[in-house]
C-alpha positions, 0 to 999 in steps of 0.5 A: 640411035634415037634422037628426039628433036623439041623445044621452039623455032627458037630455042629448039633441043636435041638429045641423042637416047644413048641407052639404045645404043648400049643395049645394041652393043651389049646384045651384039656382044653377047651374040658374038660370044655365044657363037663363038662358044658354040663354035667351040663346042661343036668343034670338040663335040667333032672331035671326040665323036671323030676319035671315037669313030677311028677307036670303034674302027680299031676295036673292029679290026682287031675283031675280025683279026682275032676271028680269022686266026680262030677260024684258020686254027679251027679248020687247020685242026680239022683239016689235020684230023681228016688228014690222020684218019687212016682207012675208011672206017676212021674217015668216016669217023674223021668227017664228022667231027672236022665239020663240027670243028669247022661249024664250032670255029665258025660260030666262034668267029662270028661271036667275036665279030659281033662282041667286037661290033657291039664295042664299037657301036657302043663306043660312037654312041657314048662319044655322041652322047656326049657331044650332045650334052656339051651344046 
């Protein structure tokens, strides 16, 4: 608030600057609002980065379910191959072909871990795009 004192001893004045002061509350004004924005903002930027983390944990989840039930499939084929081959000649035959069975459930499994990580990734990083965009 400025004051200007003038004039004389005896006739002297005084006048209050009032602009000042309405240019002090309007600048705070703002300032209170433009946080309070922002707070919103950062708030639901959380909050979708948050839902997108718990998405991306669903989606890895159920990956490696999918992986385990192709891996256990995989190996119970082989195992009842090996277990069918009667005599020697078609165990050794049996043999191989149950650890390509294994080899192929195996590589088949870590391909949909990996897709399934991928999603996930991709998944956090659009939702943290997005949370950047919004500030």
């Amino acid at each position: 608030l400025g004051i200007k004192v003038g004039g004389t001893v005896t006739s002297p004045t005084v006048s209050a600057d009032v602009s000042s002061l309405a240019s002090s509350v309007t600048k705070g004004a703002e300032q209170v609002v433009t946080q309070a924005v922002t707070a919103k903002v950062d708030s639901a930027g959380l909050r979708l980065v948050a839902e997108a983390e718990q998405k991306a944990a669903d989606i890895r989840k159920q990956g490696q379910t999918t992986a385990d039930a192709i891996k256990k499939e995989g190996y119970g084929q082989a195992d009842s191959l090996t277990a069918k081959a009667s005599g020697p000649l078609a165990q050794m035959a049996a043999k191989p072909a149950a650890d390509a069975l294994r080899k192929q459930s195996d590589s088949k499994a870590a391909s949909i871990i990996s897709e399934a990580n991928k999603r996930a990734d991709e998944l956090v990083a659009e939702a943290k795009r997005k949370a950047g965009q919004n500030k």
